[in-house]
C-alpha angles and dihedrals in degrees: 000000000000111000120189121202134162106272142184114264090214094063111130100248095031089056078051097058098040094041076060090049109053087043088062090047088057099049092044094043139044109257092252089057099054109101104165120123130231125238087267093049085048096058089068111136085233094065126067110207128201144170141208120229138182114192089332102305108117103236097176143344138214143169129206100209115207098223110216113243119215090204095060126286122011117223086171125103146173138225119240144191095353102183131155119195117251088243101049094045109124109034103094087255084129097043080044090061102032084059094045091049089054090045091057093044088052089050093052084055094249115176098201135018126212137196133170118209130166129262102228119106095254085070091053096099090054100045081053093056101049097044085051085061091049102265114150128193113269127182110262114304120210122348094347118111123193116290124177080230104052129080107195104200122183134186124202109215 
């Protein structure tokens, strides 16, 4: 059975995995256009982490970020660091955290969820899966500006 639990970032074999995806970012996207965050950036108080096991054996990752509002209180977040492992593809862990990540923001009373993913085919899986869940294309949220190799998704709760 997959269990998915909040976690550190800096975990041996989650460090791993996201040392892996932000390699990948970086061979898929122009540096400027990679916006994923190391196992340091990811221990904000802001972001919530969390993993999916199963007996142990880490299977995926994800992080709800609480984006800061200059008008008051923010009820608005953003999706990070969404990765599942290659040998666990395949096997709904992402669409099981997606859907735990919404259930949380849902829980903290968020009106709206962002994310920000790549246009290049590699990212296709994961636009798919996002518009599947209701996520629609949005201009550029927080601190983002329009890039050629940014999609900016958002989905209203």
């Amino acid at each position: 059975m997959i269990h998915l639990d909040q976690d550190d970032p800096a975990r041996g074999d989650v460090s791993q995995l996201l040392s892996e995806h932000l390699a990948d970012m970086f061979a898929t996207s122009p540096a400027e256009s990679v916006h994923a965050l190391d196992h340091s950036a990811l221990s904000a108080p802001s972001i919530t982490f969390w993993t999916a096991r199963e007996d142990g054996v880490l299977l995926g990752c994800g992080a709800l970020k609480h984006l800061d509002s200059p008008d008051g209180p923010a009820r608005h977040g953003e999706i990070k660091s969404m990765r599942t492992t290659a040998s666990a593809r395949g096997r709904g862990v992402a669409t099981m955290m997606l859907r735990h990540i919404l259930d949380v923001a849902r829980t903290r009373d968020f009106e709206c969820v962002y994310l920000e993913t790549g246009t290049e085919d590699y990212f296709a899986p994961a636009r798919r899966l996002y518009v599947r869940h209701g996520f629609t294309e949005c201009p550029p949220f927080g601190s983002y500006v329009l890039d050629p190799s940014s999609v900016f998704m958002e989905l209203r709760l």
